[in-house]
Structure formats: structure tokens, C-alpha cells
N, C-alpha and C positions, 0 to 999 in steps of 0.2 A: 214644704209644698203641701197646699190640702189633699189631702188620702183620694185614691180613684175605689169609685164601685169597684165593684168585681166584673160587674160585666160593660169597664171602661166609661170612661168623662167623668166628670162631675154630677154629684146628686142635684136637686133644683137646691136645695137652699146654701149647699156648698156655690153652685152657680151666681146666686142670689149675694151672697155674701161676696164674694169675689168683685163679681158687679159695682157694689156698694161701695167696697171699699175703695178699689182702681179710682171709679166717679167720685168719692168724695175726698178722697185724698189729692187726686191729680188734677182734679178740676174745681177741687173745691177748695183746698188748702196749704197752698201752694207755700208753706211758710209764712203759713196766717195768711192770706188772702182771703178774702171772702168770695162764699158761692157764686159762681154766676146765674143768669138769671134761668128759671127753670127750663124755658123751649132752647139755652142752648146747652143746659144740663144730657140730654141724650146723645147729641153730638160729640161732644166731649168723652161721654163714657163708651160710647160704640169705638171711637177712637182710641181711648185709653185700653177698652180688651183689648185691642186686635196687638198696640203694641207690648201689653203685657204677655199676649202669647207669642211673640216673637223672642222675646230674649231666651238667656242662655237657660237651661233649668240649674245651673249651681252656678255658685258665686266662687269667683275665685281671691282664695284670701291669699296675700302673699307673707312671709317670715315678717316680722316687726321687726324693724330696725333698734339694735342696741349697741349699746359699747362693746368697743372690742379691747380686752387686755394684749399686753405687751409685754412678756417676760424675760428674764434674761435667762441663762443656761442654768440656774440654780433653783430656776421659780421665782426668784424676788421680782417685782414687781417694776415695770421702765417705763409706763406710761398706759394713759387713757388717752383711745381717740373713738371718735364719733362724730357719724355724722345728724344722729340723733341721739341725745342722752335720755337713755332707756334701760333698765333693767328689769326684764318681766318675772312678777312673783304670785304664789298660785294665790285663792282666796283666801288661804286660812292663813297666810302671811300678811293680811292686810286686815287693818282695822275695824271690827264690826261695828263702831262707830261710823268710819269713814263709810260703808256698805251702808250704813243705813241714811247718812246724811246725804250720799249723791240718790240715792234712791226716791227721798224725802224731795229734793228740791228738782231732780229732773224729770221723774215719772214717780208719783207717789203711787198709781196703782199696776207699776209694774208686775208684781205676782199677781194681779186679778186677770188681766187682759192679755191678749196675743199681740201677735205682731204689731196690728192696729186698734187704739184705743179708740171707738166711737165715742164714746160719754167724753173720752179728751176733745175727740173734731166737733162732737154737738157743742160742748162748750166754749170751745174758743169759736166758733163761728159763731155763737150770740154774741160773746163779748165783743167781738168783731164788730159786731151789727150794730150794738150800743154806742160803739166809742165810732164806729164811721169809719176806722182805719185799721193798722194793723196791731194789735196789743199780747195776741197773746198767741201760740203755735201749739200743734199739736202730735209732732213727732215723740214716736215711745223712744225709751232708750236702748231698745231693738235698731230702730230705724236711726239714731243717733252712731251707733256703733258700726252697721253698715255705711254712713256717711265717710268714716273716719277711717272704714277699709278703704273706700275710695283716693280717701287721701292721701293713705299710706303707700297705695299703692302708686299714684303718681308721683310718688319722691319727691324732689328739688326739682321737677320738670313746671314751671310755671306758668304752661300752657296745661297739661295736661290737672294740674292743682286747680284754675281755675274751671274746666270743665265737670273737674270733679264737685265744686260748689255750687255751679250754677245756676239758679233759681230758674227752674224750669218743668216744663210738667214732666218732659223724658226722663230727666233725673228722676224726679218723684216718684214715676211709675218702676223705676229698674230699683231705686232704694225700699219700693215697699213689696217685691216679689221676693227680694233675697231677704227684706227681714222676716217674710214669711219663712223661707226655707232655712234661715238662721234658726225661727225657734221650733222647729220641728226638728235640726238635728241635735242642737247644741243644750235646749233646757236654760232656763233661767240664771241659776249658778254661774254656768258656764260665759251665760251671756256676759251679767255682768262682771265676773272676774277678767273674759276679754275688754270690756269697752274699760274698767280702769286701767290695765295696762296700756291701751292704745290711747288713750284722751290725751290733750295739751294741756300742761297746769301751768302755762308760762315761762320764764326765764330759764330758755331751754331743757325744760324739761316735758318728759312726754312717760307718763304713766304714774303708778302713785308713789312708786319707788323712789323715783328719780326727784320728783314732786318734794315729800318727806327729809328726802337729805338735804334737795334745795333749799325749804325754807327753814326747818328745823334741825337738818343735823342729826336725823336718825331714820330708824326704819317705820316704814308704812306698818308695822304690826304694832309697833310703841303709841299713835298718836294717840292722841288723848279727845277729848269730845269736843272741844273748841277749836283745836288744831285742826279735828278732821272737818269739823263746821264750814272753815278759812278755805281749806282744797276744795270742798264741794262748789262752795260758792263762786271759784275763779274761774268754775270752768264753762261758764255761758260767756266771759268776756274775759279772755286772760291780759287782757291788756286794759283795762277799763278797772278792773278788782284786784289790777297787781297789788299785792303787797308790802312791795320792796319802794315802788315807785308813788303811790297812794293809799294813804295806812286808813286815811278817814273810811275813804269808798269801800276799801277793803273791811274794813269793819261792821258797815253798816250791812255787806253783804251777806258775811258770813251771821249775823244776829238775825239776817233775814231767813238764812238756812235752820239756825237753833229753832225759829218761831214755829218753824213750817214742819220741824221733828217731831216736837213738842205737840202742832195742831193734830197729826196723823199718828199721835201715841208711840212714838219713840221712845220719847224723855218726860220725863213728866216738865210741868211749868217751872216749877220750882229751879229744876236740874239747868234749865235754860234759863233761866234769871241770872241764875251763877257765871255759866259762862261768860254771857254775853257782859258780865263785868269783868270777866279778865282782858286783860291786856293780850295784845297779838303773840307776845313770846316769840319773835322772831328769833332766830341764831343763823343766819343765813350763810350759807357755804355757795362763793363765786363759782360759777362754770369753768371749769379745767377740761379742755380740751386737746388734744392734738400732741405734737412731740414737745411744744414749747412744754409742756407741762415736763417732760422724762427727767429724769435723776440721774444722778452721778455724770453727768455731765453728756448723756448718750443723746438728746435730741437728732440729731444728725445721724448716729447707729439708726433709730427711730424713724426717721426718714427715707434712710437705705430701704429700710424694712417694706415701709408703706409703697416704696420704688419698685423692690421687686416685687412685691403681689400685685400690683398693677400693671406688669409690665411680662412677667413669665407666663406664660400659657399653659402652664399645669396646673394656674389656677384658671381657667378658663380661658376656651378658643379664639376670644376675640377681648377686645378691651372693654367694651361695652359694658358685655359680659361681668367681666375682673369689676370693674367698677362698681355695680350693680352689687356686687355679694361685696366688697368691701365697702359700700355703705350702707347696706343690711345689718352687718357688722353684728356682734353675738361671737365673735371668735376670739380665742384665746392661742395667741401666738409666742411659740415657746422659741426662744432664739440660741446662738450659740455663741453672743456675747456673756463672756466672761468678766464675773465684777472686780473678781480679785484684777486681771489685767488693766480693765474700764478703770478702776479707781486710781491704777499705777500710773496709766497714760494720762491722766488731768492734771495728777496731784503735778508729773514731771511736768507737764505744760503749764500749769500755772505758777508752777517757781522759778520758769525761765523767761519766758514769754508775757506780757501784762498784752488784755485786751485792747489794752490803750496804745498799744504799741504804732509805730509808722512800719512796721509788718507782721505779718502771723504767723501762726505755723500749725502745724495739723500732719496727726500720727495714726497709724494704721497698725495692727497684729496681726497676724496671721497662726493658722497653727498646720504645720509642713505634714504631707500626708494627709490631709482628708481637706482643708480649704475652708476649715471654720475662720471665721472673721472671731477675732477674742475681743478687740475693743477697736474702736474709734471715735478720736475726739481732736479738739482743736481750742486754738486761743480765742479766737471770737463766736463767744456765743450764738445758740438756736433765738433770734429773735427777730425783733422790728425793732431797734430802740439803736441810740449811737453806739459803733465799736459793737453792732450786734449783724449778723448777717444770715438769710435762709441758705446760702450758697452751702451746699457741704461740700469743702475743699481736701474731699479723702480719696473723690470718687469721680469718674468720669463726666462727663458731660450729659451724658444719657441717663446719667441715674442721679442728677439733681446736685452734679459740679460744678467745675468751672471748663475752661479752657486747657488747662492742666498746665506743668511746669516743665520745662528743659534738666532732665534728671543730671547731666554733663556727667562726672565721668562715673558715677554708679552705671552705666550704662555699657562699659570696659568687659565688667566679667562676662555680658554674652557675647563678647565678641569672640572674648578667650575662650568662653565653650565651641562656640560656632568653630574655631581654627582647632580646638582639639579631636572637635569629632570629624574633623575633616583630616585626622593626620598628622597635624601639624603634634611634636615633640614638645613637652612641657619648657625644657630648657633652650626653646628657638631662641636665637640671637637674630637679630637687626642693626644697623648701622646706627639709627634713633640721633642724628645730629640734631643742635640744638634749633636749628630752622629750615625747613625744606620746601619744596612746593609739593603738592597733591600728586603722588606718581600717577601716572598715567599712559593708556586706558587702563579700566577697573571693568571687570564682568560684571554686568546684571544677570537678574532671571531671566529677563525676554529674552537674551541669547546676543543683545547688545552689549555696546562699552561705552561707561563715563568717560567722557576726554575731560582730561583740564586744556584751558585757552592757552595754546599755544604764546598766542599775542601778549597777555597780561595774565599768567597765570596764577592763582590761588595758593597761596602759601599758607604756611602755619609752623608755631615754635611750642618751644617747652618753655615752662614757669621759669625757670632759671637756666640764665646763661652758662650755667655751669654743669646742666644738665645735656651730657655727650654721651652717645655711646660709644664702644655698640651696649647693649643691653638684652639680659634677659628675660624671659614672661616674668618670675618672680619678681625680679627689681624692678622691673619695670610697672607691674600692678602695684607693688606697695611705693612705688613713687609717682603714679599716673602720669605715666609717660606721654605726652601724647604722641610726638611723631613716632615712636615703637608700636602703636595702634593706628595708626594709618599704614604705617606699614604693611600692617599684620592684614587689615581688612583690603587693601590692595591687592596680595598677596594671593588672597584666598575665594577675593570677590565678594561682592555684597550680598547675594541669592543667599549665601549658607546663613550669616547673620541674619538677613531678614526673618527667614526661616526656620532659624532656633529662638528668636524673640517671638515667632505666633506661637510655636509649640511650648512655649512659657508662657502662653496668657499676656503679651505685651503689648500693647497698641497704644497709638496716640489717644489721649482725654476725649479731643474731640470728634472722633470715631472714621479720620480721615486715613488712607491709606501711606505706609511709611514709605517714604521716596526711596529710590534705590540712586542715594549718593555716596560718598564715603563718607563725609561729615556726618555720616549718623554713628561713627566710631567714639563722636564725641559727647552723642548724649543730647543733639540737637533738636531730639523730637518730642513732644510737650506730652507727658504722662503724668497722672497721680498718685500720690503714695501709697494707694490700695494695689497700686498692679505693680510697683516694685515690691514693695512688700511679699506679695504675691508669689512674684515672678524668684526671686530669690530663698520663697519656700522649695521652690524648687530645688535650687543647689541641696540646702537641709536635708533634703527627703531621698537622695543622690539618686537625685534626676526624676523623679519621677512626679508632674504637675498635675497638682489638684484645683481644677477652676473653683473660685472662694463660694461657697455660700454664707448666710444670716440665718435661714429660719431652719429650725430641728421639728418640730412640728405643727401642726395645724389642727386645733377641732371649732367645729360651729355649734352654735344650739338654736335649733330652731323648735319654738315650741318648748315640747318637754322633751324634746328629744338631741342628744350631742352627737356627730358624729365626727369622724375624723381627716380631713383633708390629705390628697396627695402633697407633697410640699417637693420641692426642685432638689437636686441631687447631686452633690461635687461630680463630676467625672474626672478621672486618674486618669494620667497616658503618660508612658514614657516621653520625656522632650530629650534625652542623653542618657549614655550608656552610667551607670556607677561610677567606670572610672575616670569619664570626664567631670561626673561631681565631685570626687572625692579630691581629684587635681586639684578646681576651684576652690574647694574650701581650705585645700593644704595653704593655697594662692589667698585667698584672705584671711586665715588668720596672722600669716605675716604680716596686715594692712594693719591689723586691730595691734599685732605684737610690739611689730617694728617700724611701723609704717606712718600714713595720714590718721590713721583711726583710734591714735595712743587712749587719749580723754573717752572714749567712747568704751573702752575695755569694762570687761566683768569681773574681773579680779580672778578669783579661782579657777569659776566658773567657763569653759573654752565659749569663746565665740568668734566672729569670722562677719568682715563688715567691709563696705568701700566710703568712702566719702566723696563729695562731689560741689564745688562752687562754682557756676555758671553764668553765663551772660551778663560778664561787667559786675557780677556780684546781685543779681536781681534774684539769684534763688541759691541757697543752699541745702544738702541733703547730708542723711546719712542712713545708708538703707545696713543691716545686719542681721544676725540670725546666730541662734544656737541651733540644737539637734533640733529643739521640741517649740520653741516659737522662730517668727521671724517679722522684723520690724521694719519701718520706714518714717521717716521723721523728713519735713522739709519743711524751710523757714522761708518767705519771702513778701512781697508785695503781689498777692493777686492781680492786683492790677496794674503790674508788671511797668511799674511809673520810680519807683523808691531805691536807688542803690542803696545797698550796706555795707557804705562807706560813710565816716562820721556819722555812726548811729547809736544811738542808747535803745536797747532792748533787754527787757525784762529788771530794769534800774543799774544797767552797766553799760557802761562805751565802749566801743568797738572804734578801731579808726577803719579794719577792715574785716569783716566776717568772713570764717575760714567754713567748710565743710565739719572739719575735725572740731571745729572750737565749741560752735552753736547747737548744731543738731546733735553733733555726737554726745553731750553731755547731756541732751532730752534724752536720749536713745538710750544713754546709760543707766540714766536713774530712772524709766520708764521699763524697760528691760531686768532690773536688781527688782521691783518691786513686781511685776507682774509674775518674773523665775521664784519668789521666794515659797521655801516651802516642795519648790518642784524637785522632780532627781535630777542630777548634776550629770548629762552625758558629756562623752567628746564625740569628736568626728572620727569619722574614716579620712585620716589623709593618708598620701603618697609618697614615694620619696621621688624627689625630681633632683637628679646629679648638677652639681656645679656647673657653671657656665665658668671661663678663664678668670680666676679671680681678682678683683678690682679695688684697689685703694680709694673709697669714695667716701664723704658724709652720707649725712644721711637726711640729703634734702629731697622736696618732694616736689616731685612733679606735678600734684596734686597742688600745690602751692605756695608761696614764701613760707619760712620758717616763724614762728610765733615766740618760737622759745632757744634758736639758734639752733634747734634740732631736726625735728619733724617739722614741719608747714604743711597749710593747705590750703590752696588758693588755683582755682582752675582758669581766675582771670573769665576773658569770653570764650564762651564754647571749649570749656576746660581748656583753655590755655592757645586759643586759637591764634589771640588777640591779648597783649598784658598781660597780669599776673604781678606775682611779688619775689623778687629776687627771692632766692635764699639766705636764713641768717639777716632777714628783718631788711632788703635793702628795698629802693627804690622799683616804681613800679615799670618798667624799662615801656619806652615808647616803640611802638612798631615802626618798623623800619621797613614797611610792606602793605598794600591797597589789595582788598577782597573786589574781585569784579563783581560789579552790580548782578545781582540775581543768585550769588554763587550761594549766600541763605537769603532764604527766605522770612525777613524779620517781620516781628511782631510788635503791635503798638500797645497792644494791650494782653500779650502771652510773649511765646516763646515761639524761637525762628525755626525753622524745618530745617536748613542745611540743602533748600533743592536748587542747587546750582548747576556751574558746570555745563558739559553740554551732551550727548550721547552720538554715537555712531556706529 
């Protein structure tokens, strides 16, 4: 701003000048327009003070948008995004060549003049006046730079971008007041070291950094004198001087910059002779953006990431907001994926699973106790391209999933905890016939009861005909029993299981509330592998839920300056006592030992797992866990169209895909690689006394046998509906009609189980 007396306003030639410049700038040269004519030159200027004294007296600059990094828990590096590619670097980081050449071609007498060149407005208004039209403008590179704040500051808003260009004398007058108060606070240096970090040099890039890598392949401090010649030149037309796109124009440009260095004593003649015989030297590095760019397979981790900083309110109160500073971007985000595990979960998913596959599959980590996410990944790639998808299939609905999946009987041990903390005796017995109908009523929370229909009621069997009780929780977990788990949640009422699946972190994918049926004994309700996963850190940790986070920290730099962001914060809370976790893990690792979950075993190493194949075989799981991670693996068709029955996946044939067979052998070898190197804990288990002892095989409720031993096959709604004998037989036809409504099925997911009727 021009300096006040002392004894207030402006001096006359301070006044004088002010005048001058307003009138000849805003009415005179309007982006090269020519003067109008003199009687309505004072109208114009009397006009232009009054709105020059109306504006703000400081300009408000906002942070320049640049890349934001992505790191994983080590600092290795997981991706660039932006939503400007920008890297802002101080002067002495930038070429004194390139300083001198934008200097040369946009305002050669920048260190003479202030805010306003007149000798620039006198001259372009003659030239104006010669040629009749408009040839030549007379903005400094002050007033160029406040242009380009304007810009900046309207973001992707393409209303507000165009207001920001708009040829008009209101712009002119508010762009030529802040470049006044620009070089009274900021000094020449300063100026220009902003206006190259903020300019457009083309193919997405925006400053001379970003400029430099794009076309060359190195830093703005390396160019050379012809290089910096090429950027000066691009930036009156970045699309007209591209380089990449038109080498000729581009050349003849930047020769036009060498000339103009050369005419105002830069370079000598000589020095520009040279140049402008070299060749352009392009090396050009493509735009990388976004998580499709991320490594080791995490795009989709990357995604999560971008989900919750847009979506948590610890980074700001509104979304608006979030948005706004995630596209200002300048932040370095430290995560708490893990590469050793990240690299464990791909490698196992791509030696089981082929992209190409007619289903997928997609794995989630956990780390029990605090709710670090270690990896996430999947068979079908972060992309647009065929066998590529943006869907990340780890994670709910809300945070850039799908619909989720019918976990079927991984869904068992919270029922088992639900009846433990309710009371209920580890070694409970049940009658568990091999077919029954839904007992009935069942307590809700409301204070209601499930009836099954009198009329036609709702039945349901175990995998195998030969699976009778009575049974105990043990046998009956390591064989997924199901009518021993209708039972149980009969028994004990649905309110407690509901109940202990929220205090697990458990909900349906698509963010609806879990019906209070009994068929949710079976695992009927459509979650993804990040909340079993999750929910099963739980048991690990005995009992005690940490909702997952991704980011560990947060800093911005705005300016020269970084600071450090609040970032969102697992919370712990008890969901069950110790020693209903300790029970449950005693209860699966008999599943991993002796159970459905053989193939999935760690060897030495204790671990404790369930397996799960559901809905006619449209999805299979195998969720597991040691002390110190816990995993979830599930295999299916997203779009919930593709039995896996006669299927080849990952270059093998299956005639029926088990829980135990598919996932659990992701699970293992994703699990041995991600453990390696870590301490070898065991659990706290329990001892839970014999139930009357039983001369039985050892088939599995969970599903026919594969190998005449263990099976796993839950059929529909873990065994609601088919299955596979035991000892490899036939798949037994039901002998039994579900009343219309009793689940609620999916055409494209997974069925609810909200049947039934209440009273």
C-alpha cells in the first residue's frame, strides 16, 4: 500500500499517481485494450477510485496446493496424490537462468518499476494504436502473480476460476491494489520466487519444480539455459507452447525467449546462438497421480487413507472443509500399514487367486491391541482397465466398498462369546439333531419375541446326515454345527449376540442395522474382511476392541512452514471379560488343530481360526488370528452371480470350494509371511471339562470332508440349506421349503436372515 503522511491520506503526487494508475490500468488497459476516449477517461477514473477505495486493504493468499505423500509405517514411500502437482522450492533452489529468462520474456523491467509499469501501459497502448487491435498487454509480473492467487484460490470451483479471469475492469482494479500491497510487503525476490512456484507450466504441472521433472527429469536448480529458455516460454500459452504435444511452436518459443535474454544483456548473442541450436532434450516423466500409482499392491490401503481424511472430523468440522485441506495437499501422511505384512498379503493372493479369475478375493490385517490396519489387499487390481476395479473389497460400504459378504459360520464365535458372558458353561450340551425347525419364540431387545410360522415353519440341518448330537461348544465349534448354534442363540436370545457383535466393532458393509432374527447365528448378515478381521482382534487381545485405524501421523507445510496435524485415534473398550476370550481362543484353536481350519495352520507357530462357506458357495472365508496379528481372507464373486462349484481358481479346479481349502491356504501363507521374524506367542487358553464322551469322525459341520477327514462346506447360510455329506458324498437335497421372507436374499450381496415373524 502507498505510505500515509503523518498527518493522514495521501500526499498530492502519492494521490496523483494512484489516480493514474487506477485510470490507466482499469480503463485504459484492460488486457491490452485501448484508451477510451478522453471525455470519458474521468468518468472511468472517478469510478475506478471510489472502487479501488472500497476493497479489502490486504490480499488474502491462500497455501498453494501440492502433493501430498503417503507413507507406510516404515517411511517407504506408497504413493503420490494431488490435486495439483506442485512442489514449492525457495529461490536459490531454482535456476538463475530460469530467473532470468521468465524475467526477460514477461517483465524485463521488473527490478525497475513497481507494482505498475507505465513505460510498459505507454507502450502497449501505442502499439495498440498502430496495429488498431489488441497486440501487446501490459501487466508486471506483480500483477501476473496476484492474477494466479486469484486462481489459486478458486480451486476446481469453475465458476469461481472464471470470475477469477475475467476481463473486466473490477478485476483489474482489485489486481492492481494488492499488487501494490504485494510489493510493498513482499520485495522483488520474494515476488518472483512466489509467482514461479504458483504459474502453470502445462501437463499438469504447476510451479518450476514440478515443471522441471515433467519435462526434464530433474530439479529446477539443475536446468540448463535452454531448458530454462523452453519453461519461460510455456507460460504465456501452456497449451499452444506445449512441448510434448508441439515441438516446432515450442521451439520457436523458447528461441524467442534466448533472443529477448540476449536483447536485455542476460546472455551474450553468442550464448543464444548456441542454444537455440540445440535440440529440446526432452526426457519427459508421465503425470502419476493418485493411489493407482501406490506400490506393493496397497492402492486400495491408499484409498482407505484418502476415505478417512475425508470423512473423520479431526481433520476438520465439516467436509467442505476436509476437502479443501486435502486438496491443498502439502501433507505427508505416515500410515500404519506395514510392508513386511502388505508384501505377505499379495504375494499369498497372487499365488492363489489370478485377476482373471470368475472370483476374487481380498485380505485384511489387523494388529490386536491398538487397531493398526498392517495391510490390505486384493486379486483385482486399483484400476479402470479389464479384471481391474476402484471398489475396495476390504472395507465397508462407506468407506469406498462394496455391499459386503455373508461371513456364514465365522460368525459362530460371537455367538459363543455372547452365551459365555451370559453364563452359559463352556462345555453346554444341546441336543443339535441333524434337522430341526427354528425353536420358537426367540427374545429380542425390544422386549419382543421371534416366532417361527406355526403354519410352515423354517427349518434348518447340519452338512452331514451323520452330524447328531447331542453336542458340545467344543465339537460343535470345530465342526460348525449349525443346529447346536440355533440352539445356543435361542437359548440365550438375540439382544446378547447383537450386542456383543457392536461392542466388537461388527456391522453390516452396508451400514444397515442387524435384524434381531436367529438366522444371524449363521453369519447371514453381509460384512467385510476388515471388521471380521477386526472383530476377531478382539478375541487376541482377550477381549479387549480396538476400533482399526490407518494413519499414525499427519504434518502439512504450508509455506516454509510444517506443522503437525491431529490424526484420529483407535479407542479400546472392553467387549468381554478375559475369560470369555481366553474360552474362545481355547475353542478355536481346536478349529485350526482338529477342526475345519487344518490347511490354514501355522505350524509351530499357535494360532486359532474358523472357516466359513456360505450362500450355495457364493462366498467363502477364513477369518484367524495369533497373539499379535489377526486376519481375514474371503473369496467370492462380488457380484454375488458365480457359484464355486466347477470352478478353476488361481489355475486349479475345485468341483466345490470349502472355507478350509481356499481361503485358509491364503490365510496361511499370508499369515507365515507377514509372522516371519516376529516372537512366537501362545494364548491364554482354558481348560473346559469333557462333555460324555462320543465315538465320532471327524466330520465337519462346517462341511463335506475333502480329504475323508475334516470338510468344509457350510452349503447356504452355513448349512441352512445343502452342503456336502461327509467323506466326499453327495450333496443331500433338502427335504424342507424356507417361507417366503424368512431371509431376506440378495441379487447382487448377501441375504439378511430377516424373517420370521415377532410378537
Amino acid at each position: 500500500m502507498p505510505k500515509k503522511r503523518s498527518g493522514g491520506g495521501l500526499s498530492p503526487t502519492q494521490q496523483a499517481a494512484k489516480f493514474l494508475g487506477v485510470s490507466v490500468l482499469a480503463g485504459a488497459v484492460l488486457a491490452g485494450i485501448a484508451l477510451p476516449a478522453v471525455g470519458a477517461l474521468g468518468l472511468a477514473a472517478k469510478g475506478s477510485v471510489e472502487s479501488f477505495d472500497e476493497l479489502p486493504a490486504n490480499m488474502k493468499t491462500p497455501p498453494l496446493s501440492q502433493r501430498t505423500t503417503i507413507l507406510d509405517a516404515d517411511g517407504g514411500q506408497i504413493a503420490t496424490v494431488y490435486s495439483r502437482d506442485r512442489t514449492v522450492v525457495p529461490l536459490k533452489d531454482i535456476s538463475p537462468y530460469l530467473q532470468k529468462a521468465i524475467v526477460a520474456i514477461e517483465d524485463s523491467r521488473f527490478y525497475q518499476h513497481g507494482a505498475v509499469d507505465l513505460k510498459g501501459v505507454l507502450r502497449a497502448l501505442n502499439k495498440n494504436a498502430q496495429t488498431g487491435g489488441v497486440s501487446e498487454g501490459a501487466s508486471t509480473l506483480t500483477q501476473q502473480y496476484v492474477k494466479n492467487v486469484f486462481i489459486e484460490e478458486a480451486g476446481d470451483d469453475p465458476t469461481k476460476v472464471a470470475q477469477a479471469t475475467q476481463q473486466t475492469i473490477g478485476r483489474k482494479i482489485r489486481e492492481l491494489k494488492y499488487a501494490i500491497q504485494v510489493e510493498e510487503e513482499l520485495g522483488k525476490k520474494k515476488i518472483l520466487e512466489n509467482y514461479l512456484n504458483i504459474t502453470f507450466f502445462g501437463q499438469q504441472a504447476y510451479g518450476v519444480e514440478a515443471a522441471a521433472q515433467r519435462y526434464f527429469s530433474k530439479s529446477a536448480k539443475d536446468l540448463s539455459l535452454e531448458q530454462a529458455a523452453l519453461l519461460a516460454g510455456i507460460v504465456q500459452s501452456p497449451s499452444r507452447y506445449d512441448p510434448v504435444n508441439d515441438e516446432a511452436e515450442a521451439t520457436k518459443r523458447r528461441n524467442t525467449v534466448l533472443q529477448r535474454m540476449a536483447a536485455v544483456g542476460d546472455i551474450s548473442r553468442a550464448q543464444a546462438a548456441d542454444a537455440m541450436k540445440a535440440p529440446l532434450g526432452l526426457k519427459v516423466k508421465k503425470p502419476k497421480n493418485g493411489c493407482i500409482t501406490a506400490v506393493k499392491g496397497a492402492g486400495f490401503f491408499c484409498d482407505y487413507v484418502r476415505e478417512v481424511f475425508l470423512t473423520d472430523p479431526v481433520f476438520g468440522k465439516t467436509k467442505e472443509r476436509r476437502a479443501k485441506i486435502w486438496n491443498q495437499g502439502g501433507l505427508t501422511i505416515r500410515t500404519t500399514m506395514d510392508p513386511q505384512s502388505q508384501n505377505a498379503a499379495q504375494r499369498s493372493i497372487k499365488d492363489h487367486v489370478y485377476k482373471s479369475d470368475d472370483v476374487a478375493t481380498a485380505a485384511s490385517i489387523v494388529q490386536p491391541g491398538t487397531g493398526k490396519i498392517l495391510a490390505m489387499g486384493q486379486s483385482r487390481p486399483y484400476g479402470f482397465k479389464k479384471n481391474e476395479t476402484q471398489i475396495n473389497l476390504s472395507v465397508d460400504q462407506s468407506m469406498g466398498g462394496g455391499m459386503g459378504y455373508q461371513p456364514g459360520s465365522t460368525f459362530k464365535p460371537i455367538v459363543a462369546a455372547a452365551a459365555l458372558e451370559d453364563g452359559m458353561p463352556a462345555n453346554k450340551t444341546y441336543s443339535s439333531p441333524y434337522q430341526m425347525a427354528y425353536p420358537s419364540p426367540v427374545s429380542v431387545c425390544d422386549g419382543k419375541r421371534w416366532m417361527n410360522d406355526p403354519n410352515n415353519p423354517a427349518k434348518l440341518q447340519n452338512e452331514n446326515s451323520s452330524e447328531v448330537g447331542p453336542y458340545d461348544m467344543r465339537e460343535a465349534t470345530a465342526k460348525s454345527v449349525n443346529t447346536y448354534y440355533v440352539q445356543m442363540i435361542s437359548d440365550i436370545g438375540i439382544c446378547p449376540v447383537t450386542t456383543m457383535a457392536k461392542k466388537m466393532g461388527v456391522q453390516r458393509a452396508d451400514g444397515d442395522k442387524m435384524p434381531q432374527v436367529p438366522s444371524i447365528a449363521l453369519g447371514t448378515q453381509e460384512m467385510s474382511p476388515l471388521t471380521m478381521a477386526n472383530a476377531y482382534a478382539t478375541f487376541a487381545s482377550r477381549g479387549m476392541h480396538c476400533t482399526p485405524v490407518a494413519i499414525e501421523s499427519v504434518s502439512r507445510r504450508v509455506g516454509d512452514k510444517t506443522t503437525s496435524l491431529e490424526v484420529p485415534k483407535s479407542t479400546c473398550s472392553r467387549a468381554m471379560s478375559e475369560n470369555t476370550a481366553d474360552t474362545i481362543n481355547t475353542l478355536l484353536k481346536g478349529v485350526v488343530e482338529d477342526g475345519t481350519g487344518k490347511k490354514a495352520g501355522l505350524g509351530s507357530r499357535p494360532s486359532a481360526g474358523k472357516t466359513g462357506t456360505t450362500d450355495e458357495r457364493y462366498a467363502a472365508w477364513f477369518v484367524g488370528y495369533t497373539p499379535n496379528m489377526a486376519g481375514a481372507v474371503w473369496v467370492g464373486d462380488p457380484a454375488h452371480k458365480r457359484k464355486m462349484v466347477g470352478i478353476t481358481i488361481g489355475g486349479r479346479s475345485y468341483g466345490k470350494v470349502f472355507g478350509g481349502e481356499v481361503p485358509g491356504p491364503i490365510w496361511g501363507d499370508m499369515m507365515s509371511g507377514a509372522l516371519e521374524g516376529k516372537p512366537v506367542e501362545d494364548f491364554n487358553t482354558v481348560h473346559i471339562p469333557d462333555s460324555k464322551p462320543r465315538d465320532r469322525g471327524d466330520g465337519d459341520g462346517d462341511g463335506g470332508r475333502d480329504d475323508g477327514g475334516n470338510g468344509d462346506n457350510d452349503g447356504f447360510i452355513g448349512g441352512l440349506v445343502g452342503g456336502n455329506n461327509g467323506g466326499g458324498g453327495d450333496e443331500p437335497t433338502p427335504s424342507f421349503s424356507i417361507p417366503e421372507g424368512f431371509i431376506r436374499g440378495q441379487s447382487n450381496g448377501g441375504g439378511n436372515g430377516n424373517g420370521g415373524r415377532f410378537g
